[in-house]
PDB file of N, CA, C, O and CB in Angstrom:
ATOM      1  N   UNK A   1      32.061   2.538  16.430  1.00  0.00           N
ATOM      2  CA  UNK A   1      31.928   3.486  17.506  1.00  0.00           C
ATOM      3  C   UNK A   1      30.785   3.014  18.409  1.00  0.00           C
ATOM      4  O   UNK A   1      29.589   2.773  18.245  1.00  0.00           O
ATOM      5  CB  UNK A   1      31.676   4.926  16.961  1.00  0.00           C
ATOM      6  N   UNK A   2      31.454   2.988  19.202  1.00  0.00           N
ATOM      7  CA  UNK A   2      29.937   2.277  20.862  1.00  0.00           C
ATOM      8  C   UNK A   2      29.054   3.817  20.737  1.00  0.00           C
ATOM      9  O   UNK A   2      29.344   4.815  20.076  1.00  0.00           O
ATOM     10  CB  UNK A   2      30.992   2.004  23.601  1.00  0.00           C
ATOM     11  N   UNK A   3      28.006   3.589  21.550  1.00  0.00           N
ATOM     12  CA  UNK A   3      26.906   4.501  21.671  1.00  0.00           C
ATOM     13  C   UNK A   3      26.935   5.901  22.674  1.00  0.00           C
ATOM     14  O   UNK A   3      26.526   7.059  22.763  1.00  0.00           O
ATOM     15  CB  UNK A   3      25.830   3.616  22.110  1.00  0.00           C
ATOM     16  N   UNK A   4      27.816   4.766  23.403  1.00  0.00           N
ATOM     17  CA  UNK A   4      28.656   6.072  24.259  1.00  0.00           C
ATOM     18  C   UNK A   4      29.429   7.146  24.070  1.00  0.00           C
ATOM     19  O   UNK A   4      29.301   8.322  24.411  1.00  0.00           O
ATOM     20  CB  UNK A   4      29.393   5.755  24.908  1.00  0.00           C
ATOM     21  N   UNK A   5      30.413   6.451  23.359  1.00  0.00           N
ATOM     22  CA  UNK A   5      31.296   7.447  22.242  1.00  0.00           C
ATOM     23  C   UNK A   5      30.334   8.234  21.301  1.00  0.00           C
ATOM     24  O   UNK A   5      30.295   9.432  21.578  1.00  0.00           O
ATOM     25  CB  UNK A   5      32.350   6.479  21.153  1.00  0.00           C
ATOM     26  N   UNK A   6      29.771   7.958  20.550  1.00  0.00           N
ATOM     27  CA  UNK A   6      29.081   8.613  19.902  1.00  0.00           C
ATOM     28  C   UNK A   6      28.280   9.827  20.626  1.00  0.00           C
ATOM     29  O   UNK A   6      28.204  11.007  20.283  1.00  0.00           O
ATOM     30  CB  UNK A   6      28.387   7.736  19.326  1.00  0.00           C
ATOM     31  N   UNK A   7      27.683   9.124  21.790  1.00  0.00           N
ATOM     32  CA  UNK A   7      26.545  10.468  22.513  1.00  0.00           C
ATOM     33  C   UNK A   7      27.555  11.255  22.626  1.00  0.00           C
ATOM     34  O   UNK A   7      27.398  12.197  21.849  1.00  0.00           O
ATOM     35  CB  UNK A   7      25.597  10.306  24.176  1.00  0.00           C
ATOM     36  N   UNK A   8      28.835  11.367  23.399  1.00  0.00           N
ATOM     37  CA  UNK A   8      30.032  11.953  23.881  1.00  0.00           C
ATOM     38  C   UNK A   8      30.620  12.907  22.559  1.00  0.00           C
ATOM     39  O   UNK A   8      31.056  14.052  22.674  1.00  0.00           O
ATOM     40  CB  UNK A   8      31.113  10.682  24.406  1.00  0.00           C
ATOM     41  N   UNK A   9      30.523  12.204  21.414  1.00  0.00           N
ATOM     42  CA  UNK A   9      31.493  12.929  21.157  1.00  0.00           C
ATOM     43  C   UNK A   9      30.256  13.957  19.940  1.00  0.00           C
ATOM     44  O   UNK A   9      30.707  14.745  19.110  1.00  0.00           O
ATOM     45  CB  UNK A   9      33.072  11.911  20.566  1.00  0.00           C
ATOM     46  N   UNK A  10      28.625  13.676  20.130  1.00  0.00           N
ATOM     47  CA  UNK A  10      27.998  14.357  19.633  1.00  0.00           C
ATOM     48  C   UNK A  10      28.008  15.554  20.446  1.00  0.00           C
ATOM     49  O   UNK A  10      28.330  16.607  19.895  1.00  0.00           O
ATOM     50  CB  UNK A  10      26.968  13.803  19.353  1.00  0.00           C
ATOM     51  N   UNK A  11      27.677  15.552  21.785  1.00  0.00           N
ATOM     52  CA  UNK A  11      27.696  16.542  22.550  1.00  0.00           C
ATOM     53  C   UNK A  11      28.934  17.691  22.299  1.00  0.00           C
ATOM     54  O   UNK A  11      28.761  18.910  22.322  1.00  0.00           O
ATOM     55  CB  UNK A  11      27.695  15.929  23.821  1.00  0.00           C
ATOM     56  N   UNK A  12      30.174  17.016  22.063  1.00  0.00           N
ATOM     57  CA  UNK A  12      31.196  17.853  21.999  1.00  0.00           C
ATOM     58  C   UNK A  12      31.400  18.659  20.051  1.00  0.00           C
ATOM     59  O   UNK A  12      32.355  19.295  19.606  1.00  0.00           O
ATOM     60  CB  UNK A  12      32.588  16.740  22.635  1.00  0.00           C
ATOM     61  N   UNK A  13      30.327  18.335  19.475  1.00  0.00           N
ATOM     62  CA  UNK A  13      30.265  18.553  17.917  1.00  0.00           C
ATOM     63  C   UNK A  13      29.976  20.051  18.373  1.00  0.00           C
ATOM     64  O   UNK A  13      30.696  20.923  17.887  1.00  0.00           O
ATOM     65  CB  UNK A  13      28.968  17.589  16.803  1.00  0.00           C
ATOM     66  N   UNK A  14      28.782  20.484  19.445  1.00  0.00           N
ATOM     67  CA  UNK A  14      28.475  21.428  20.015  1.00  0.00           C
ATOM     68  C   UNK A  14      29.217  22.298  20.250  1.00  0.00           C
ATOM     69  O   UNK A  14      29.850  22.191  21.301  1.00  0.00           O
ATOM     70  CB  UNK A  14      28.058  21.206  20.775  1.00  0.00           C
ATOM     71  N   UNK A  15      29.563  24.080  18.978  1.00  0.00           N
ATOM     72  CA  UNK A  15      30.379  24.567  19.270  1.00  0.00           C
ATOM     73  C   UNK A  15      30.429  25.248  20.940  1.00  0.00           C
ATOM     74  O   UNK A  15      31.491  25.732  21.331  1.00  0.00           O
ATOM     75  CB  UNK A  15      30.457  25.261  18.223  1.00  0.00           C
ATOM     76  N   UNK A  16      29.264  25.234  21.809  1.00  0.00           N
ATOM     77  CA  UNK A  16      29.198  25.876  22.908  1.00  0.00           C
ATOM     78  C   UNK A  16      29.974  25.295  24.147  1.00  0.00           C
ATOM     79  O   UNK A  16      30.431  25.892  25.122  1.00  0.00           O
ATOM     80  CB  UNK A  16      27.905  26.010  23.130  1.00  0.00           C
ATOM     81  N   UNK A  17      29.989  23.945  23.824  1.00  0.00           N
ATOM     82  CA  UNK A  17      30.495  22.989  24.824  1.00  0.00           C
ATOM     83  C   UNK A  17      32.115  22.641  24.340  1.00  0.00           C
ATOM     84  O   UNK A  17      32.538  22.408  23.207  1.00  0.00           O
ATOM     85  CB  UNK A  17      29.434  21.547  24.854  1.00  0.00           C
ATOM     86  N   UNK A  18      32.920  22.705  25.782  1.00  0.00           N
ATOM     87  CA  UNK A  18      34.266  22.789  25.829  1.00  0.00           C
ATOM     88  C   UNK A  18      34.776  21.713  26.792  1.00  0.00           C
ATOM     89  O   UNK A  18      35.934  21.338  26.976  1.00  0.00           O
ATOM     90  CB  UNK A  18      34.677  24.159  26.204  1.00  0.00           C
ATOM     91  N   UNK A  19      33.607  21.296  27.375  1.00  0.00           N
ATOM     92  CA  UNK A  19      34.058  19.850  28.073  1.00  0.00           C
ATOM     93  C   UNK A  19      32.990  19.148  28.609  1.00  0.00           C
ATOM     94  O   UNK A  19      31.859  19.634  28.625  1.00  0.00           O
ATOM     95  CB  UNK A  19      35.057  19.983  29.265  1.00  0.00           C
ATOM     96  N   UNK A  20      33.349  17.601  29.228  1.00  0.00           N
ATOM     97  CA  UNK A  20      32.763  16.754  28.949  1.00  0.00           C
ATOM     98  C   UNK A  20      32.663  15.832  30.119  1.00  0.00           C
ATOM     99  O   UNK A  20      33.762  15.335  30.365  1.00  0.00           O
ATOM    100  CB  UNK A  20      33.211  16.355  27.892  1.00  0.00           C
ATOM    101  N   UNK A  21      31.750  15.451  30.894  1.00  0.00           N
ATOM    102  CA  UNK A  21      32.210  14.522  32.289  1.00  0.00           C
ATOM    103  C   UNK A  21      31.382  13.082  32.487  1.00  0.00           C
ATOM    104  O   UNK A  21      30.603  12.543  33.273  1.00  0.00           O
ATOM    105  CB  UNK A  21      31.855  15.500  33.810  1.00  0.00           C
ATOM    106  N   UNK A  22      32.133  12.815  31.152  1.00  0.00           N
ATOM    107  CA  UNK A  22      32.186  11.010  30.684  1.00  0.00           C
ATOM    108  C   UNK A  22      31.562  10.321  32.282  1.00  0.00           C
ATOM    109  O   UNK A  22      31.455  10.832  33.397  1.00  0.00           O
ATOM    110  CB  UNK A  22      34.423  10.236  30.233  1.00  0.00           C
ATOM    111  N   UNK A  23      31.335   9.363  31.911  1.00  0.00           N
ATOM    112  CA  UNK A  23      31.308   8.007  33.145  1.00  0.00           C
ATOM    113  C   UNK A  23      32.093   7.765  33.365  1.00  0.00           C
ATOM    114  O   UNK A  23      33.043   7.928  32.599  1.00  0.00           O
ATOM    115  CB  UNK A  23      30.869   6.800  33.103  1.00  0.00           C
ATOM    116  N   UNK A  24      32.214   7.202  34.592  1.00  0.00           N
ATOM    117  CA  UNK A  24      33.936   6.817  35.399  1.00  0.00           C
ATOM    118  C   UNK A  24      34.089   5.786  36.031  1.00  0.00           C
ATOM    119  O   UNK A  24      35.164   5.431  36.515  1.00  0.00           O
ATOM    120  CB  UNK A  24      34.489   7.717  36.516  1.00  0.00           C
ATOM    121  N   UNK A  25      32.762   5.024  36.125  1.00  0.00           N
ATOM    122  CA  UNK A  25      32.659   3.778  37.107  1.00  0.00           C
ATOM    123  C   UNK A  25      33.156   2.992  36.898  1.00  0.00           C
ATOM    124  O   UNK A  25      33.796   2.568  37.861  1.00  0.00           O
ATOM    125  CB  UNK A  25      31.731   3.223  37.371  1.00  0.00           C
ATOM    126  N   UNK A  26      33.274   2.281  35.754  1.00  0.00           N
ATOM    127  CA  UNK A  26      34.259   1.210  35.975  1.00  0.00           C
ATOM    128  C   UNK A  26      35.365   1.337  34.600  1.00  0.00           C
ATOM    129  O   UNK A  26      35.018   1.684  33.471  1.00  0.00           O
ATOM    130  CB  UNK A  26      33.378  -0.399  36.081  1.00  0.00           C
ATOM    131  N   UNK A  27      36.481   1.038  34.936  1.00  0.00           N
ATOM    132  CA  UNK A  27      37.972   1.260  34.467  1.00  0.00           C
ATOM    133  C   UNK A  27      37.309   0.958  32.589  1.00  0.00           C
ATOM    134  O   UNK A  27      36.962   1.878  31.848  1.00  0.00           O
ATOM    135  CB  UNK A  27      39.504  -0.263  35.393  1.00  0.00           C
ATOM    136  N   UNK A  28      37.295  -0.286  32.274  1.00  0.00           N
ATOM    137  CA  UNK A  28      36.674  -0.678  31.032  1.00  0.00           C
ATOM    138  C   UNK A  28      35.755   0.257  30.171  1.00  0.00           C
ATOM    139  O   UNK A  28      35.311   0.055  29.041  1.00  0.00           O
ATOM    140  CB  UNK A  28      35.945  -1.761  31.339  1.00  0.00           C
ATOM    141  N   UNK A  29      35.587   1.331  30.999  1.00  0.00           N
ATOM    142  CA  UNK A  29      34.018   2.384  30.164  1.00  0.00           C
ATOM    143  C   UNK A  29      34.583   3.717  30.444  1.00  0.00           C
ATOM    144  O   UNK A  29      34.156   4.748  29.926  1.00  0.00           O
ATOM    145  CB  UNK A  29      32.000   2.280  31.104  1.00  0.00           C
ATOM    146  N   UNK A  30      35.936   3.635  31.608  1.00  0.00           N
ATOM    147  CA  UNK A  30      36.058   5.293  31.675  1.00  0.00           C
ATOM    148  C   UNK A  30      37.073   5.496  30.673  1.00  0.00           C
ATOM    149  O   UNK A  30      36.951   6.536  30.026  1.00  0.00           O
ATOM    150  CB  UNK A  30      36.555   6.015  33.220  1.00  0.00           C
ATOM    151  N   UNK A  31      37.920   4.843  30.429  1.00  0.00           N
ATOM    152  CA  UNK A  31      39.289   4.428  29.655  1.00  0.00           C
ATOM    153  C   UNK A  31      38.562   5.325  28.057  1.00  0.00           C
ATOM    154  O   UNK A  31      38.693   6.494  27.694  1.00  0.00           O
ATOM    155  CB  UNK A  31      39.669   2.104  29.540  1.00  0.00           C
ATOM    156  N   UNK A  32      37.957   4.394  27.549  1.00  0.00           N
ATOM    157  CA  UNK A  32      36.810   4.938  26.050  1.00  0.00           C
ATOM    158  C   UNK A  32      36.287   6.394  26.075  1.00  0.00           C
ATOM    159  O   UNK A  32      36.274   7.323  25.268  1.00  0.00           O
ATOM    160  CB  UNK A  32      35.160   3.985  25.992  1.00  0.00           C
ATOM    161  N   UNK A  33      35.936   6.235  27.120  1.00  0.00           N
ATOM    162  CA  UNK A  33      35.188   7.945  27.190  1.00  0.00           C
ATOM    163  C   UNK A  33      35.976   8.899  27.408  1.00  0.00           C
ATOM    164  O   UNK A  33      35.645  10.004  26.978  1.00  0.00           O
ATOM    165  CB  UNK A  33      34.159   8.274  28.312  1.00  0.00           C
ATOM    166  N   UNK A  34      36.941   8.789  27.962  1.00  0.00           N
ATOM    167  CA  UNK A  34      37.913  10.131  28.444  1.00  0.00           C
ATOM    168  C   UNK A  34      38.628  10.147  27.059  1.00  0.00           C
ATOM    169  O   UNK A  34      39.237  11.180  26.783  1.00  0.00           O
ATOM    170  CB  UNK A  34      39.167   9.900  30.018  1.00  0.00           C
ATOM    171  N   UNK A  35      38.628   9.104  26.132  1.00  0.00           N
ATOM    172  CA  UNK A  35      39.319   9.537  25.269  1.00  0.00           C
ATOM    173  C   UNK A  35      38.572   9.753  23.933  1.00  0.00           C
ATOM    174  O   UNK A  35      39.030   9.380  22.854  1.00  0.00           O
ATOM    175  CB  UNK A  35      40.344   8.754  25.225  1.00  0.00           C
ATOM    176  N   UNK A  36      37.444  10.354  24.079  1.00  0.00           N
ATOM    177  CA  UNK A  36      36.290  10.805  23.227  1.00  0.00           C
ATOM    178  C   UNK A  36      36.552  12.082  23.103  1.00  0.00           C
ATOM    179  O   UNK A  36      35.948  12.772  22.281  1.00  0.00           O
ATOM    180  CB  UNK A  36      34.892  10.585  23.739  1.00  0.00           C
ATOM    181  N   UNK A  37      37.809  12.731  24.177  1.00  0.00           N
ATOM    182  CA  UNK A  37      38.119  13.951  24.277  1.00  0.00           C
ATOM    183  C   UNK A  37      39.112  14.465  23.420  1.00  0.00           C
ATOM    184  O   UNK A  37      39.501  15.631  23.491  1.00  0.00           O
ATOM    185  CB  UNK A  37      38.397  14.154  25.411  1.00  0.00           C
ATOM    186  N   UNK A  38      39.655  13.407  22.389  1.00  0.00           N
ATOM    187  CA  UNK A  38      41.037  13.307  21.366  1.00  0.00           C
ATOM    188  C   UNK A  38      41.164  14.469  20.543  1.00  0.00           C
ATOM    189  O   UNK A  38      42.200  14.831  19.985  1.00  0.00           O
ATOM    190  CB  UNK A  38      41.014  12.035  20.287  1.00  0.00           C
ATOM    191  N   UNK A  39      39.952  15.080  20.496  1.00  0.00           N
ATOM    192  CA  UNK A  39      40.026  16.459  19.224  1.00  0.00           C
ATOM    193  C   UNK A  39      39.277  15.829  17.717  1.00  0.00           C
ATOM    194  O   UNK A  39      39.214  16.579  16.743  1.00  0.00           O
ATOM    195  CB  UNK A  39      42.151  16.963  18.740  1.00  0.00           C
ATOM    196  N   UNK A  40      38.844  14.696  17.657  1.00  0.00           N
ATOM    197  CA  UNK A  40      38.650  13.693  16.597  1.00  0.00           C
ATOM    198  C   UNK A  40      36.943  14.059  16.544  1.00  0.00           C
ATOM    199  O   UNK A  40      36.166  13.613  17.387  1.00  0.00           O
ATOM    200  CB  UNK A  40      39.206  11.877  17.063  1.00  0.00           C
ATOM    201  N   UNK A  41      36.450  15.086  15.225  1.00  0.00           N
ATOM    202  CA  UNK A  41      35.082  15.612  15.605  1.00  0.00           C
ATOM    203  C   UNK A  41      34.321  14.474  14.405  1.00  0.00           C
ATOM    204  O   UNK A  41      34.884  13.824  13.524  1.00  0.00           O
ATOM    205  CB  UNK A  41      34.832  17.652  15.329  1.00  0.00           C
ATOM    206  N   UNK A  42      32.633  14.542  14.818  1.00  0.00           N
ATOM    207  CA  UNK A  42      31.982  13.439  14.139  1.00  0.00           C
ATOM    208  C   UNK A  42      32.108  13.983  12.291  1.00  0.00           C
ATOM    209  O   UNK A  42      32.057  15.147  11.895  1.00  0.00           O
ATOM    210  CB  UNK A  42      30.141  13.269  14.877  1.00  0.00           C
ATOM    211  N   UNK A  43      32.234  13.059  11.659  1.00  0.00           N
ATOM    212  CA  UNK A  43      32.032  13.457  10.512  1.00  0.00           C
ATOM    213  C   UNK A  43      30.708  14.150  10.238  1.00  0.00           C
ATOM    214  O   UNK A  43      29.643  13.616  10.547  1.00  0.00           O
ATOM    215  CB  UNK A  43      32.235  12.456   9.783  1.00  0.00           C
ATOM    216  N   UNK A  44      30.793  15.568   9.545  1.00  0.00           N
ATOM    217  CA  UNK A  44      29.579  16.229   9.060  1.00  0.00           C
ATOM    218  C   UNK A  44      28.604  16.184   8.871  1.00  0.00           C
ATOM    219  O   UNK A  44      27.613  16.800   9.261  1.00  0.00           O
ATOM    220  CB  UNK A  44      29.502  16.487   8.479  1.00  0.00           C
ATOM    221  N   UNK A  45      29.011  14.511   7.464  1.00  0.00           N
ATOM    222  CA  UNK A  45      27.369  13.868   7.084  1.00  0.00           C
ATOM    223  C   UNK A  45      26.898  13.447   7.913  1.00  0.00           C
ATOM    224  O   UNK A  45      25.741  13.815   8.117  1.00  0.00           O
ATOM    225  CB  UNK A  45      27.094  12.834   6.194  1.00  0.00           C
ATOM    226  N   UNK A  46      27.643  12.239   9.049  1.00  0.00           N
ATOM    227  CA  UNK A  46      27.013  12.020   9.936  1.00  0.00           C
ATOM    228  C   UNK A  46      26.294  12.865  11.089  1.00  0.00           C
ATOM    229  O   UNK A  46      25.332  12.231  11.523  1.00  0.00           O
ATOM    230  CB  UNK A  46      27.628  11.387  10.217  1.00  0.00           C
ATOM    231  N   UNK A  47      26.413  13.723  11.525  1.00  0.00           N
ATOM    232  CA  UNK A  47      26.080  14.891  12.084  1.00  0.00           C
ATOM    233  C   UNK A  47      24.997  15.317  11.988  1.00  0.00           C
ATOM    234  O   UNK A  47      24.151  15.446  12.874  1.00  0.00           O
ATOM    235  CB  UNK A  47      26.681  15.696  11.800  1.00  0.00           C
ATOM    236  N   UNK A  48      24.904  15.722  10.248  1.00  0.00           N
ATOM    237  CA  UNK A  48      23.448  15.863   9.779  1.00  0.00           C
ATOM    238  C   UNK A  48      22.431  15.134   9.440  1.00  0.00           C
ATOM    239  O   UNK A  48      21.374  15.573   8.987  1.00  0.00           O
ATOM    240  CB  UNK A  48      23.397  16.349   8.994  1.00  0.00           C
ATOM    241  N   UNK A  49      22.844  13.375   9.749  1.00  0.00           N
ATOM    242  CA  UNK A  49      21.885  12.547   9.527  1.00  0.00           C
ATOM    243  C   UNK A  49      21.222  12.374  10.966  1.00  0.00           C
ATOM    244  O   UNK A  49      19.999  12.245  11.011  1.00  0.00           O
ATOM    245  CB  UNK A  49      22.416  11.281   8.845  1.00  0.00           C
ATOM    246  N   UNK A  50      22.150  12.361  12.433  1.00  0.00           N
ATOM    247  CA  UNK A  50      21.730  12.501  13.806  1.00  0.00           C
ATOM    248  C   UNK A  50      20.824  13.679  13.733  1.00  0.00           C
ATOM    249  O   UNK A  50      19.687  13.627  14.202  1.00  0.00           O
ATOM    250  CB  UNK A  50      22.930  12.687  14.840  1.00  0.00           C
ATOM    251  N   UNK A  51      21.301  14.735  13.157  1.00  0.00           N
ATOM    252  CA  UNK A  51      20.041  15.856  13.432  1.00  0.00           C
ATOM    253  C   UNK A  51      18.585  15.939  13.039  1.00  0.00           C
ATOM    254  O   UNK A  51      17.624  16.605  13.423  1.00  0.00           O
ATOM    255  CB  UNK A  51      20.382  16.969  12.911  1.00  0.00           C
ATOM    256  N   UNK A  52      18.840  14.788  11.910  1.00  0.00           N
ATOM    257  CA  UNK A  52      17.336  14.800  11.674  1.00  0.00           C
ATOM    258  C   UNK A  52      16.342  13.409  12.263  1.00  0.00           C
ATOM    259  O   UNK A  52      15.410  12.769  11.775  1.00  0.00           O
ATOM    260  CB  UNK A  52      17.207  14.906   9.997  1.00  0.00           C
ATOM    261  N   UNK A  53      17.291  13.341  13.881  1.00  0.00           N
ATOM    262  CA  UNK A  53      16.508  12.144  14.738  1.00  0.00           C
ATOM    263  C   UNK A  53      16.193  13.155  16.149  1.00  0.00           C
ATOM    264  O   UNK A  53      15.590  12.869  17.183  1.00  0.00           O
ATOM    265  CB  UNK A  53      17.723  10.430  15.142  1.00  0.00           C
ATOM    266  N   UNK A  54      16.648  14.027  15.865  1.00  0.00           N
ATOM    267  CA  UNK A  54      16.567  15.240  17.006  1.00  0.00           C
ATOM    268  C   UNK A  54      15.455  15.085  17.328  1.00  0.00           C
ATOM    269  O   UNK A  54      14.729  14.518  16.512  1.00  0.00           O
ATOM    270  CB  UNK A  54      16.791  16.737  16.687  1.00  0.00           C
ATOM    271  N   UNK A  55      14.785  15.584  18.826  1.00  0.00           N
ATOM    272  CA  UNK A  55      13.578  15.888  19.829  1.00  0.00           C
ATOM    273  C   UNK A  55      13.403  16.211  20.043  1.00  0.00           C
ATOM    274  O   UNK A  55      13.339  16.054  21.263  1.00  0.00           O
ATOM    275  CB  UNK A  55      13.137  15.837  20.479  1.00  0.00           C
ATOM    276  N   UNK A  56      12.751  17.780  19.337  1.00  0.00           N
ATOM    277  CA  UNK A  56      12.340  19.261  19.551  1.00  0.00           C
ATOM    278  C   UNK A  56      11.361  19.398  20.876  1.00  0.00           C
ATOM    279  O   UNK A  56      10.332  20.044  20.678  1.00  0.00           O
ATOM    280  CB  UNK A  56      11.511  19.833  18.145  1.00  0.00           C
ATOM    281  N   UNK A  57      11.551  18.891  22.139  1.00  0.00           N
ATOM    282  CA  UNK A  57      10.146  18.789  22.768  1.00  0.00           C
ATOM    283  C   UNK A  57       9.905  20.005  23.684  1.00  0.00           C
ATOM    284  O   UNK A  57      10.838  20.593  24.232  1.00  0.00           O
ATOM    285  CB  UNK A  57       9.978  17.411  23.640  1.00  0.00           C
ATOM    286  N   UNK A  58       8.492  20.387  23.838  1.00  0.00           N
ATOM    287  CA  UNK A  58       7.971  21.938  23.974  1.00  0.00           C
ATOM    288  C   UNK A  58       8.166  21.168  26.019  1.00  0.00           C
ATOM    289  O   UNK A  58       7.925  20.119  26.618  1.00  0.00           O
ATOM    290  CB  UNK A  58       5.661  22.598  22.887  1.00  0.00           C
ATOM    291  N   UNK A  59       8.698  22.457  26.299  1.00  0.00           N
ATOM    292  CA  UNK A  59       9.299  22.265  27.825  1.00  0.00           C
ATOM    293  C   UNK A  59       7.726  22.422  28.326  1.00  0.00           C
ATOM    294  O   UNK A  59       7.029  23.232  27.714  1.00  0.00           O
ATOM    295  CB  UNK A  59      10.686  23.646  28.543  1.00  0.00           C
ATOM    296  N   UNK A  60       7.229  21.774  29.270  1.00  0.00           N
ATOM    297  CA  UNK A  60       5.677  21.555  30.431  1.00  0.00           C
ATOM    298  C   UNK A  60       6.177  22.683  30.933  1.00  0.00           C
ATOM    299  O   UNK A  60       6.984  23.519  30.528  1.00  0.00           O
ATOM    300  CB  UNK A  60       5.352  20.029  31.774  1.00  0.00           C
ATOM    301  N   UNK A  61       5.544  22.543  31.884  1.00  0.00           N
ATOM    302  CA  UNK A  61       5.007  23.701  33.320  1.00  0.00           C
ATOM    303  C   UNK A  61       5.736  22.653  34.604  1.00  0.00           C
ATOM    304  O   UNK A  61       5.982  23.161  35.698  1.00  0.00           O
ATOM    305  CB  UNK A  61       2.565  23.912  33.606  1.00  0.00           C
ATOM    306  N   UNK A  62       5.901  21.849  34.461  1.00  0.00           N
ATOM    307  CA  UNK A  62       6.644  20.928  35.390  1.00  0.00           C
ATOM    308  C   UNK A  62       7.960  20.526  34.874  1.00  0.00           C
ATOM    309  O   UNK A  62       8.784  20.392  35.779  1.00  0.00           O
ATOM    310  CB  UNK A  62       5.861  19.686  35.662  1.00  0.00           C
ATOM    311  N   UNK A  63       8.286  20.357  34.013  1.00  0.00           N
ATOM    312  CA  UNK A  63      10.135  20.380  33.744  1.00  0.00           C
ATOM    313  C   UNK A  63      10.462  21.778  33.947  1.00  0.00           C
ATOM    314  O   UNK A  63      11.550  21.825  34.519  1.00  0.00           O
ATOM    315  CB  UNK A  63      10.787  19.907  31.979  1.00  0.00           C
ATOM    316  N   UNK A  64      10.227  22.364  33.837  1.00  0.00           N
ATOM    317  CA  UNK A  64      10.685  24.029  34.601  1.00  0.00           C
ATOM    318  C   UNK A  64      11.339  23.883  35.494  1.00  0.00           C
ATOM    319  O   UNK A  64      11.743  24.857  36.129  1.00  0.00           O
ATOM    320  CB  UNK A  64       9.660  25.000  35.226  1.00  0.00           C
TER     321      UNK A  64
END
């Protein structure tokens, strides 16, 4: 699985999120990503091994 696919189809593990607006620029990278949309969810374990690389970071006064 490329890195792309993976970010893509972590985002969509997300029961809140219902869709997805892949990259499109060039034919070779949109082709992969649009079809990250297959219904095909990350395996579990893996899931819970990404979560514990997670980046809890406390929002500034300027990312606001």
């Amino acid at each position: 699985m490329t890195m792309a696919e993976l970010a893509l189809r972590w985002i969509l593990a997300e029961p809140s999120v219902s869709t997805i607006i892949p990259g499109m620029r060039k034919r070779k990278t949109s082709t992969p990503n649009m079809a990250t949309s297959d219904g095909v969810r990350i395996d579990p374990s893996l899931l819970s091994q990404l979560k514990q690389h997670r980046w809890d970071r406390r929002p500034t006064e300027w990312s606001q």
